[in-house]
C-alpha positions in Angstrom: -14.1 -20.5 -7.3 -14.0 -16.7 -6.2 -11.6 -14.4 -8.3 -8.1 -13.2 -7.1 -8.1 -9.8 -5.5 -6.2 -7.8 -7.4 -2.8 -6.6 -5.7 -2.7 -3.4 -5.7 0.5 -1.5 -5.0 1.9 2.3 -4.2 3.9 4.6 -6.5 6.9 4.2 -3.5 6.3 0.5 -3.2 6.8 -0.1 -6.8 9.5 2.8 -7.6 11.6 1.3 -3.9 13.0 -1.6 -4.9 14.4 0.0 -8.5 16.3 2.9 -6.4 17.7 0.8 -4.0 19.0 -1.0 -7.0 20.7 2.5 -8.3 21.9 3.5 -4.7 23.1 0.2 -3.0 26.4 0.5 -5.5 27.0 4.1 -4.1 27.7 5.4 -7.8 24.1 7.2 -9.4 25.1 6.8 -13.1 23.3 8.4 -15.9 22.4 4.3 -17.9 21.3 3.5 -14.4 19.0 6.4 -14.4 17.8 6.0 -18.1 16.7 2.3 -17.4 14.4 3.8 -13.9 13.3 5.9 -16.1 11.9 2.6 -18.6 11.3 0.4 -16.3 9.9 2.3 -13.8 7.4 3.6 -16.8 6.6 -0.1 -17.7 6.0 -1.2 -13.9 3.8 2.3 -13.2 1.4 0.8 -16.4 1.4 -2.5 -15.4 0.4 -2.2 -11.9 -2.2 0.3 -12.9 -0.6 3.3 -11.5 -0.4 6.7 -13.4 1.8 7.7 -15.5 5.0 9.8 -14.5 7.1 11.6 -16.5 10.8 11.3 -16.5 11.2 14.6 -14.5 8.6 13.1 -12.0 10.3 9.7 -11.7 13.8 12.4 -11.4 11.5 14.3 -8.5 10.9 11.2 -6.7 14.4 9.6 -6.9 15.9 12.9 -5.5 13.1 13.2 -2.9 13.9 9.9 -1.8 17.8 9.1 -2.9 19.2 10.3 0.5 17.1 8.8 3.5 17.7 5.6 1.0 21.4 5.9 1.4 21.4 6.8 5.1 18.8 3.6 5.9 21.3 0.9 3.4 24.2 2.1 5.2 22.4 1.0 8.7 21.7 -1.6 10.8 18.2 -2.4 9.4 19.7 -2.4 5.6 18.8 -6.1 5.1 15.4 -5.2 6.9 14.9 -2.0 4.5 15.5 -4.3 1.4 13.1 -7.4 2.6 10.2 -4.9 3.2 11.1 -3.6 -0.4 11.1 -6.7 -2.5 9.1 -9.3 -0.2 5.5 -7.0 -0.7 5.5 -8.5 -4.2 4.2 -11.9 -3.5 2.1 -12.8 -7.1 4.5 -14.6 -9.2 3.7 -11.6 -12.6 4.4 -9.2 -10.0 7.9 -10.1 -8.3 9.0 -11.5 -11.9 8.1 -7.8 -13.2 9.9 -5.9 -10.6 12.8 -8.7 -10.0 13.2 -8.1 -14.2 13.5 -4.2 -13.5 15.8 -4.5 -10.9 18.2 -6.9 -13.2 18.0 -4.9 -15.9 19.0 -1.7 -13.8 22.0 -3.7 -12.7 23.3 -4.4 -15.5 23.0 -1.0 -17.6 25.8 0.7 -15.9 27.9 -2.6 -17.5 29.8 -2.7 -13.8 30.1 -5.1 -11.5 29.2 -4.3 -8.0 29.2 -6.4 -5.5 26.5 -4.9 -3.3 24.8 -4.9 -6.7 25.2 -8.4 -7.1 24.5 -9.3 -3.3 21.2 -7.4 -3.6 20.0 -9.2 -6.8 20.6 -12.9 -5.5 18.6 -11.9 -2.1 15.8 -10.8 -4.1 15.9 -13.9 -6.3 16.2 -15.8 -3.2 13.1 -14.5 -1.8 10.8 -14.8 -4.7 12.6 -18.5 -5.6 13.9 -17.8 -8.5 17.4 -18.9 -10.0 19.9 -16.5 -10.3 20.2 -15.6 -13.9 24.4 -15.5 -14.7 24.7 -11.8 -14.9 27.8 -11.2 -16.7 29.1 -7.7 -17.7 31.1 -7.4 -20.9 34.2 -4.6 -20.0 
């Protein structure tokens, strides 16, 4: 048997899906930041990516934050959110980044309903079960 290539990913493909997560709910909050700040660190060393700092990961966010809120509040927004989860198609990888993405969600301890939506369509895609996400008030 041949070896499985190695997937190898981009610093936007991985770092996409975890800001969409932060902007779909149209509130940035500073625990929602904090936890792209750990996850994104822990997905950047798992994929093999470098290193970024948390005023890097800041940089890129605010690079990136408003075309991301102009393109989910289109047409294409289911279109911009399967491009962004779907490229993870190993099982470590999606569970990694579908992980990140939960725990992202829940660290602002609101529920959103775009929030919600967008974690069940990514769950959906990779088959997983929804994990019962519930928010203590």
């Amino acid at each position: 048997m041949g070896t499985e290539k190695e997937q190898t990913y981009t610093v936007d493909e991985v770092l996409l899906p975890l800001a969409i997560t932060i902007i779909i709910d149209k509130k940035v909050r500073k625990p929602e930041m904090n936890s792209f700040f750990r996850q994104a660190e822990g997905l950047l060393d798992l994929f093999d990516l470098p290193a970024m700092s948390e005023n890097q990961l800041r940089g890129w966010f605010m690079r990136n934050a408003e075309e991301l809120e102009v393109k989910l509040k289109g047409a294409r927004r289911n279109t911009i959110i399967l491009r962004a989860v779907s490229r993870f198609k190993k099982q470590r990888d999606a569970e990694a980044v579908y992980d990140a993405m939960v725990s992202i969600s829940v660290s602002d301890k609101e529920y959103v309903k775009a929030e919600s939506e967008l974690i069940k369509s990514a769950a959906v895609i990779w088959g997983f079960p929804r994990p019962p996400i519930k928010v203590d008030k």
